[in-house]
N, C-alpha and C positions, 0 to 999 in steps of 0.2 A: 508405721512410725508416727510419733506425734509430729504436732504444732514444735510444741517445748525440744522437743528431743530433734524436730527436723533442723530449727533455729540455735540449736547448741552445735551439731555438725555443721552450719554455713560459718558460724562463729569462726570453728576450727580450723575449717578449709583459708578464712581469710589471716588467720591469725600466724597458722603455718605458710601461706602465701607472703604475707609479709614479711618473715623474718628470713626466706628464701632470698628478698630482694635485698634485705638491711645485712645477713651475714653472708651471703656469697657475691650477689651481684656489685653490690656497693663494694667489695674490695676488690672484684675484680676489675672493677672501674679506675679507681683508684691504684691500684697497683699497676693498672695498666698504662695510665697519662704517666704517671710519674717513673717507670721504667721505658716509655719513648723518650724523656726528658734524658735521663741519666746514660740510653744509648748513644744521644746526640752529641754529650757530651763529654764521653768517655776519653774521644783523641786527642782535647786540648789539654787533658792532666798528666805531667809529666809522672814517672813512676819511681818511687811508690809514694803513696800519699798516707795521710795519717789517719787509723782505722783504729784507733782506743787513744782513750786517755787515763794518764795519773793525774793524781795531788799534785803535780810539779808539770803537768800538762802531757803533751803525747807523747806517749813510750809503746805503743806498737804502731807499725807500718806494713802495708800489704798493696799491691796493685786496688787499681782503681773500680775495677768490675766487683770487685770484694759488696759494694753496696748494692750492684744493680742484684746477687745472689741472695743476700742480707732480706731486701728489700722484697724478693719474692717468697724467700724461706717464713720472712714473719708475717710480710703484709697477706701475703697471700694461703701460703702451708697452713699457718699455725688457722685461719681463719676457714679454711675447708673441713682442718681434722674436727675444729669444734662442732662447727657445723653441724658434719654428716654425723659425731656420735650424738647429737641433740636428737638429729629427726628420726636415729634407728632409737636409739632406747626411749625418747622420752614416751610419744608413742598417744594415748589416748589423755594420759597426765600432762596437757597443756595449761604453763601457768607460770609464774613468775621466775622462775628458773629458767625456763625456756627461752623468756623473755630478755632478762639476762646476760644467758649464751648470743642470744644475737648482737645485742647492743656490745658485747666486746668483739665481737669476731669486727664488728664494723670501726669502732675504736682503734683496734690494733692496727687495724689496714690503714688508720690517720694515724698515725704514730711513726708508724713504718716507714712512710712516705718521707712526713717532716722530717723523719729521723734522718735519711738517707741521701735527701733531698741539701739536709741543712748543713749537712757535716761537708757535702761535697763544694757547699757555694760558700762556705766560709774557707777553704782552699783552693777556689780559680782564681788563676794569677799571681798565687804566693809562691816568693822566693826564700822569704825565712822561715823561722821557727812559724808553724800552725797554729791559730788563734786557741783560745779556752771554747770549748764546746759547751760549755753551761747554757748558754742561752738557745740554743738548740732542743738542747733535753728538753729549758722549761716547754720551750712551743710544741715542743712532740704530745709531751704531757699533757698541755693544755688542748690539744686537738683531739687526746683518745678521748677525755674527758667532756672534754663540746660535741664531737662527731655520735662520742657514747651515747650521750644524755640522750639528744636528736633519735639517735637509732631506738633508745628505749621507749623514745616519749609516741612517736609512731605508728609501734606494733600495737595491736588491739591487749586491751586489758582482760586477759581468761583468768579465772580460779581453776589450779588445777583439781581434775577430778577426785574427789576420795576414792579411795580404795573402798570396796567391798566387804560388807563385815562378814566373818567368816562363824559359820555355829560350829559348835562342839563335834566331833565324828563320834563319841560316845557319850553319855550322860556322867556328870562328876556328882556325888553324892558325898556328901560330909556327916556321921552322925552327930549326937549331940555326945560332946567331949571326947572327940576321935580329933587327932592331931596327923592330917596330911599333909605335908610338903612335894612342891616339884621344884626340881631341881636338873638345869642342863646346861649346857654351856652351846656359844656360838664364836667361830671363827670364819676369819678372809676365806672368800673361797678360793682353790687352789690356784686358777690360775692368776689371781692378785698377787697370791703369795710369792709366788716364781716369779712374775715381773718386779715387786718391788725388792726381791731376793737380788734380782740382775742388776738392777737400779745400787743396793749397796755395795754390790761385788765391785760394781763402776766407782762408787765414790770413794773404796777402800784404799783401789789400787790407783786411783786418781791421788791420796790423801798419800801412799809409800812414796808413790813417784816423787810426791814434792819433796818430801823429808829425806828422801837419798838424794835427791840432787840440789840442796842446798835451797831453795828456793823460797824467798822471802815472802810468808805470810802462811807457811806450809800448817804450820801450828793453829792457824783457822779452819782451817780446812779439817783436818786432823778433830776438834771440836764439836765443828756440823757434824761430820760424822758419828761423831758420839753420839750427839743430842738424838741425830733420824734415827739412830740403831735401840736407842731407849725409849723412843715415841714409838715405834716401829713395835719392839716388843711389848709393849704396857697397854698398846691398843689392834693388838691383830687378833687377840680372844678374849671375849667376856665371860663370867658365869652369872647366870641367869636366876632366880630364884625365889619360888612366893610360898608363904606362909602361915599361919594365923595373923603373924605379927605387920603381915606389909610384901612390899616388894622392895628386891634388891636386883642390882646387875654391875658387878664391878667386876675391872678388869684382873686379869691371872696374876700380874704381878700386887695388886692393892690397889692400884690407885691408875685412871679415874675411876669414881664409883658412883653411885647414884642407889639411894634409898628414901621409900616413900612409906612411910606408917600408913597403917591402915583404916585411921581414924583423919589422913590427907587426903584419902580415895574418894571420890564420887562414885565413880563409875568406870567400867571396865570392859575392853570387849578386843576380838580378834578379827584386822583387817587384813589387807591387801595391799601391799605398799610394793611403788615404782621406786626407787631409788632415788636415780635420775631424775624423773620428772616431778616427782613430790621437792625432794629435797637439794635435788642439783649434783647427788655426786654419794660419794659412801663413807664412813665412818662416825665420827659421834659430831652429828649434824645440826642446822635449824634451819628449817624449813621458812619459807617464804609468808608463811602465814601464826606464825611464831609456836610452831610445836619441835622442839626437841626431842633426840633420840638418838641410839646407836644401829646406823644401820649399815650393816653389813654385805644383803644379800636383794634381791628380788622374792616378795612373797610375802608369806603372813609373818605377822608382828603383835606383840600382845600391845596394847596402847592404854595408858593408863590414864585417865582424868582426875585432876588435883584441883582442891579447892583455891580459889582466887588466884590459879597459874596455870600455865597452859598445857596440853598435854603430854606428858613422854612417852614415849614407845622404842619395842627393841624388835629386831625381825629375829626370829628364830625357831624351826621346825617346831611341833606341839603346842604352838601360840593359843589356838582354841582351848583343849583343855586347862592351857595356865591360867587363860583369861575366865573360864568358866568359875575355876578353884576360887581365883580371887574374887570374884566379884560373887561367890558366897559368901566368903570371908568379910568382904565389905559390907553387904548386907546382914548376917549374924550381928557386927557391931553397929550396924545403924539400927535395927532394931530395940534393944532398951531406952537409945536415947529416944525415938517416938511413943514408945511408952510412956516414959518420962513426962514428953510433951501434951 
């Protein structure tokens, strides 16, 4: 092992140690003071107390423990799940995404607190109508976003790693005035598919329930719907495709799409892309270091470099060969302009 390569893993070891202490330990901290607080003070609130508000102030009510549940589900739940998916996928791609993940897992857990913490003490002692909770929210808000900053400003500053460029598994050969295309398409893999399949089955039958049972705002709901079942379809498959002319990659239905002439191309080549750790998450993305792309999957991706803009890339099996294609294609047309020159 080098110097360089031994002091790029201490980096790591400290970087992943730190965001260990900012997205776990810090909420378990925090959720923890502030759920002794809220069991101590559970007996003096008569029941039920007031656990939502409207426009017209609180229109739901629930027993009082409702927060101390509340208060573990986000401060603490929502702050483990991010976590532990950061430190399983992200993986050797530590970097601003990462970064991030931690600084909200730690945010949320001040959020939580305030939240739970403020809704409770602006009803000890009240015999009337429940105050307005606004000024609660503001301080909750203002604590993810203080605790956040803190938590991001802390964790050590990584670039994540690039992926690996990947060479051709066979040689691509173009004659002169032979017109080859590749052409393939890429989709969610299955099991995204079936969760966010479940996901709309939930908002479907969530969206009837309102509209048979009369309920006031049903027709919003019924809306979202719409919009996630049309986002859903327009970006779960792309068709992929390079040619003399350039590269394209738009989605099944038309639109979004993205095309790049082939006189915008610099340069062209097939990596290795983390999802997660490059980009934070999957779909038509932008990464932490301003490269854009459609990514869908773990693995290679053709990535294409554009003059005075940064790079796009799509993941999708054959990425070697496309990127091989094109970046003939690239160089065929840069070569008369240096003649030219």
């Amino acid at each position: 092992m080098t110097d360089g390569s031994a002091s790029d893993s201490a980096r790591l070891r400290r970087a992943r140690l730190v965001f260990v202490l900012v997205a776990l330990v810090v909420p378990l901290l925090v959720t923890g003071v502030a759920a002794s607080v809220i069991v101590t003070w559970l007996p003096s609130f008569p029941e039920p107390v007031a656990t939502h508000w409207g426009i017209d102030g609180a229109d739901g009510f629930g027993p009082a423990a409702t927060y101390l549940w509340l208060l573990i589900g986000v401060g603490l739940g929502v702050p483990v799940l991010m976590s532990v998916t950061t430190l399983v996928a992200v993986g050797a791609h530590w970097g601003g995404a990462a970064r991030l993940m931690g600084a909200m897992s730690a945010g949320m857990a001040a959020f939580a607190a305030v939240m739970s913490l403020g809704s409770l003490i602006i009803q000890r002692d009240q015999t009337a109508e429940p105050p307005g909770v606004g000024g609660v929210l503001a301080l909750s808000f203002a604590a993810l976003l203080g605790i956040g900053a803190l938590a991001w400003l802390v964790q050590p500053r990584i670039r994540a790693e690039e992926g690996r460029t990947l060479a051709p598994r066979r040689a691509v050969h173009v004659e002169q005035g032979e017109r080859v295309v590749w052409l393939a398409t890429v989709t969610m893999p299955r099991g995204a598919l079936v969760f966010l399949g479940v996901v709309m089955l939930g908002l479907v039958a969530l969206a009837v329930y309102m509209l048979t049972a009369g309920v006031t705002g049903a027709w919003i709901v019924v809306g979202v719907v719409a919009v996630v079942a049309a986002a859903l379809a327009a970006t779960m498959s792309y068709r992929v495709g390079v040619t003399p002319e350039g590269f394209s990659a738009r989605a099944l239905l038309g639109r979004p799409r993205m095309e790049i002439p082939v006189a915008d191309i610099t340069a062209v080549r097939a990596v290795d892309v983390s999802p997660f750790g490059e980009f934070g998450g999957w779909g038509w993305r932008i990464a932490v270091d301003g490269r854009t792309g459609i990514v869908m999957r773990r693995g290679p991706a053709i990535e294409v470099t554009r003059r005075d803009r940064r790079p796009f890339l799509v993941t999708i099996d054959g990425a070697e060969e496309a990127a091989a294609l094109l970046q003939t294609y690239v160089d065929a047309h840069q070569e008369p302009r240096e003649a030219r020159s």
